[in-house]
C-alpha positions in Angstrom: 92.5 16.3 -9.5 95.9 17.2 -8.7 98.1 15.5 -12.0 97.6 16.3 -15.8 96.2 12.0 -16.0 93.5 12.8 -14.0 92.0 15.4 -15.7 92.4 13.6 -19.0 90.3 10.7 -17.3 87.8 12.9 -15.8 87.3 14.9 -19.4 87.2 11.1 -21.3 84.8 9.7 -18.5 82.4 13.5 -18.9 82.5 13.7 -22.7 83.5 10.2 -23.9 85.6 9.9 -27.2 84.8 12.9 -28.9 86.2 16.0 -30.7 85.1 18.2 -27.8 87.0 15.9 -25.3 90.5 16.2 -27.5 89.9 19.8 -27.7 89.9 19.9 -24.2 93.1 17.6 -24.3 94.4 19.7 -26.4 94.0 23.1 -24.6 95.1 21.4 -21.0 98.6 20.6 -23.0 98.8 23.8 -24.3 98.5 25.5 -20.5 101.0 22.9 -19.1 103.3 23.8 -22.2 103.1 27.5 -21.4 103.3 27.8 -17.9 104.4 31.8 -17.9 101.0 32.5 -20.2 98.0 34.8 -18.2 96.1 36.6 -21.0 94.5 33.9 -23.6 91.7 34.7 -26.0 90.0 33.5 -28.3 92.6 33.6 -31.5 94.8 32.0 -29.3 92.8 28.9 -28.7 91.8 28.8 -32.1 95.4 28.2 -32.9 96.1 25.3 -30.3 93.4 23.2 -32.2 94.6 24.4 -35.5 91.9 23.4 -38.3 91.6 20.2 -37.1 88.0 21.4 -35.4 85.4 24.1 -36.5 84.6 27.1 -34.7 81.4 25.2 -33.6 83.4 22.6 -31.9 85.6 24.9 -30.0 82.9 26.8 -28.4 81.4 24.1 -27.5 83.9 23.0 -25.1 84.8 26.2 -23.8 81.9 26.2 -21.3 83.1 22.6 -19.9 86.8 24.4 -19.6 85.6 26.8 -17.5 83.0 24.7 -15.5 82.9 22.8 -12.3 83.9 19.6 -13.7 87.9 20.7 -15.3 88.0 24.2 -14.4 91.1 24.4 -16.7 90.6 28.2 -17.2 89.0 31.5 -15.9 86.6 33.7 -17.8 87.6 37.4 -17.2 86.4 40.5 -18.9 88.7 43.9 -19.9 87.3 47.2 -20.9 89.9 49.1 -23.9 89.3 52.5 -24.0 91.9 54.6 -26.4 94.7 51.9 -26.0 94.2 51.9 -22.2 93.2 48.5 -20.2 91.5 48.4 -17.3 89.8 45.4 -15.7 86.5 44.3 -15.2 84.7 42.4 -12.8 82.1 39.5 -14.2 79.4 41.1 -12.3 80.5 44.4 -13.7 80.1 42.9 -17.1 76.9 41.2 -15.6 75.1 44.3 -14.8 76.6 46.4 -18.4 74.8 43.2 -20.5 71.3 43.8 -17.9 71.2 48.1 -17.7 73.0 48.3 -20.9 75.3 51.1 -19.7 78.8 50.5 -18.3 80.6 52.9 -16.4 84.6 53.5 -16.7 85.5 51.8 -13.1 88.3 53.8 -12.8 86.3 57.5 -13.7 83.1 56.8 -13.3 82.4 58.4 -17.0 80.1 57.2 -19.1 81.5 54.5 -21.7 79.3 55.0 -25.0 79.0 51.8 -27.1 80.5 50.0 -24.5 79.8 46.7 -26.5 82.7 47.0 -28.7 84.9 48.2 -26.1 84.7 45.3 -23.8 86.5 41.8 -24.7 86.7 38.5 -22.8 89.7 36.4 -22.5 91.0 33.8 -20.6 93.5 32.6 -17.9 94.7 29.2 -16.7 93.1 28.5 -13.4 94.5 27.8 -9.7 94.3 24.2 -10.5 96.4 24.7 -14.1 98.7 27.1 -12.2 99.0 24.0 -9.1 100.1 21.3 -11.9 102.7 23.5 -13.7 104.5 24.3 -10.6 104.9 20.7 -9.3 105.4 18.9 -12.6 107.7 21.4 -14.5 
């Protein structure tokens, strides 16, 4: 898939008419409308399909945005300590969620109640990235 046409047809040939498929629409127009944007979450996808769709329907297609099929964005994982941001690795966040500990990658110090102190956003992908630089 290397044009915006071709990933509308491959979400409408996966999912068929359905709200999941134009909130996928909907979110691949929003990356090729902002091509400088690198740090999405959440709220910020929230507002591209407005109230249109319930929560249930967004998360729903966020799994098929970051899958195989589309691969319109990229999961990724930052630990805020004291208005500080530092990266994390999924498998980082992988082994936190399976020892229930994290450890501050940059100090090695213990993070207590690291659950609230680590957040997930989003990024456009490679392929995202590849469209907005040869149709803008």
């Amino acid at each position: 898939m290397n044009n915006r046409q071709q990933i509308i047809t491959q979400i409408n040939k996966d999912l068929g008419n359905s709200s999941k498929a134009e909130i996928c629409v909907a979110i691949l127009d929003y990356l090729l409308r902002s091509p400088k944007i690198s740090h999405i979450t959440y709220g910020s996808l929230r507002k591209v399909v407005s109230d249109k769709y319930k929560n249930e329907d967004l998360l729903a297609a966020i799994p098929y945005i970051t899958g195989d099929s589309t691969n319109l964005l990229e999961v990724n994982f930052e630990l805020i300590i004291d208005d500080e941001t530092i990266p994390l690795t999924v498998s980082e966040v992988k082994t936190a969620d399976r020892t229930k500990t994290l450890y501050n990658p940059e100090t090695g110090e213990l993070v207590e109640n690291f659950e609230d102190k680590v957040f997930m956003y989003f990024s456009p992908s490679s392929l995202v990235k590849k469209i907005t630089l040869t149709h803008v």
